[in-house]
C-alpha positions as CSV (number, residue, x, y, z in Angstrom):
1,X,-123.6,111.5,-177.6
2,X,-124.0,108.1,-179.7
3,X,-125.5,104.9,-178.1
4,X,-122.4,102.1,-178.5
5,X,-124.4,99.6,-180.4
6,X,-125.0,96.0,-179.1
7,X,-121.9,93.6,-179.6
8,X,-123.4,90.6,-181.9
9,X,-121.7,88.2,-179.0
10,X,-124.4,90.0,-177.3
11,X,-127.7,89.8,-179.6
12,X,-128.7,87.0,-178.3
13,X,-128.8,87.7,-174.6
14,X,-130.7,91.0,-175.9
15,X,-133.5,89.1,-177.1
16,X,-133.5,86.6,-174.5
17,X,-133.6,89.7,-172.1
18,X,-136.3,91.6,-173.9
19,X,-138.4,88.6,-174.2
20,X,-138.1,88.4,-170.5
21,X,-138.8,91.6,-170.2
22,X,-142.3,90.4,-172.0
23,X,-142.7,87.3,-170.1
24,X,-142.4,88.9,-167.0
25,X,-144.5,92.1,-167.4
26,X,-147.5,90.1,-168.5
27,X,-146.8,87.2,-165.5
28,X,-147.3,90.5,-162.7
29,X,-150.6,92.2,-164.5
30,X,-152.0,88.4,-165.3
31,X,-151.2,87.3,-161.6
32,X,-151.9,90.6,-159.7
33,X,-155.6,90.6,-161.1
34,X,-155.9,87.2,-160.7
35,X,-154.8,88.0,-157.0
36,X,-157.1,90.4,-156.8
37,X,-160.1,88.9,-158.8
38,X,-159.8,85.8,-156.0
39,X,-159.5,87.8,-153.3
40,X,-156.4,85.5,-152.5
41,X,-153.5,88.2,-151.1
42,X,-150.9,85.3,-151.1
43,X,-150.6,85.8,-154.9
44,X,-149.7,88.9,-154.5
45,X,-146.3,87.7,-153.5
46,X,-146.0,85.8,-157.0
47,X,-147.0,89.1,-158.6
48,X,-144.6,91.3,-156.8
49,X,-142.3,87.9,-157.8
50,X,-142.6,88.6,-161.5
51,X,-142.1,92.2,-161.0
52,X,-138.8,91.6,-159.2
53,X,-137.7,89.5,-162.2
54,X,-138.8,91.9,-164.3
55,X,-137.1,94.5,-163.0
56,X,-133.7,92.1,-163.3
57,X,-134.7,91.2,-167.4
58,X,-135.1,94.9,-167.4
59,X,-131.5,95.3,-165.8
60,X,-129.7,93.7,-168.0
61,X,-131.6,94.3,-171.5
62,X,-130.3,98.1,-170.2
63,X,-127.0,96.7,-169.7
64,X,-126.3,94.8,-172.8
65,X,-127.8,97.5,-175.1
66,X,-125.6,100.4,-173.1
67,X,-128.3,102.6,-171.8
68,X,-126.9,104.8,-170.1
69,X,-127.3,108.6,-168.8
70,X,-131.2,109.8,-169.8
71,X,-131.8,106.2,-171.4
72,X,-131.3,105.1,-167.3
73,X,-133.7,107.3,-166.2
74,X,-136.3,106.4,-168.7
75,X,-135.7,103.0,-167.7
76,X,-136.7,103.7,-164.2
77,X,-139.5,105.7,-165.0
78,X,-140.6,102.9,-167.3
79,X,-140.3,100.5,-164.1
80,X,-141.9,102.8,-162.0
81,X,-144.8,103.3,-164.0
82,X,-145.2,100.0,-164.7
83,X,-145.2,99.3,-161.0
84,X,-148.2,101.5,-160.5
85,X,-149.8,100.7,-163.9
86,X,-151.7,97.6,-162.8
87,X,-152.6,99.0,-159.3
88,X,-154.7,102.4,-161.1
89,X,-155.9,99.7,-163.6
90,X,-157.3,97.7,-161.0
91,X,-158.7,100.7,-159.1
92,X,-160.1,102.3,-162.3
93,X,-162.1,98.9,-163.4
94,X,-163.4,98.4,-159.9
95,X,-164.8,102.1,-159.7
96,X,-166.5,101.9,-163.0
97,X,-168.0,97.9,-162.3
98,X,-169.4,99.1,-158.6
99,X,-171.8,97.0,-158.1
100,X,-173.4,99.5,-155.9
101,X,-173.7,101.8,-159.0
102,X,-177.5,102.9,-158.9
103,X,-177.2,103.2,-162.8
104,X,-177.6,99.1,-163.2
C-alpha cells in the first residue's frame, strides 16, 4: 500500500505543523527540567501544556501527510515515548550527579 502524497494546498500547513511539532517538543523537555531543576511543580503544568500541543501539531502533521494504518501506530509510540523520554532522562541525570555519591 502507497502513502497518498501531501496535496501542495497542503505543504504549507505541513511545515507549519512539523515545525510545531519542533517548537513544542523542545518547549516540554526545556520546561520540565526547568521544573524540575527549580523545584517549582507548578511548571509542570506548562510542560505537560507543551506536550498537549504537541501532541495536537503531531495530530495533524499525521493528518495532512495521510498517515494512516502502521504509520498511526508509530505515531503513537513516537508520542508515547516521547512522553516518558524526559522523565528517564531526568531520573538517569539525577542518579549519576547524586550528590551523595561517595566517589566525589
Amino acid at each position: 500500500m502507497m502513502i497518498e502524497p501531501v496535496a501542495p494546498a497542503d505543504m504549507a500547513a505541513s511545515f507549519a505543523a512539523a515545525a510545531l511539532v519542533v517548537l513544542f517538543g523542545a518547549g516540554y523537555a526545556a520546561v520540565y527540567a526547568w521544573a524540575r531543576l527549580s523545584g517549582r511543580k507548578n511548571l509542570l503544568w506548562w510542560a505537560y501544556g507543551c506536550y498537549g500541543l504537541l501532541t495536537l501539531a503531531v495530530a495533524q502533521l499525521a493528518q495532512l501527510n495521510h498517515l494512516d494504518d502502521t504509520w498511526q501506530f508509530l505515531v503513537l509510540m513516537m508520542l508515547i515515548g516521547y512522553l516518558l523520554a524526559p522523565r528517564a532522562i531526568w531520573r538517569l541525570c539525577a542518579g549519576t550527579h547524586d550528590e551523595s555519591d561517595p566517589g566525589q
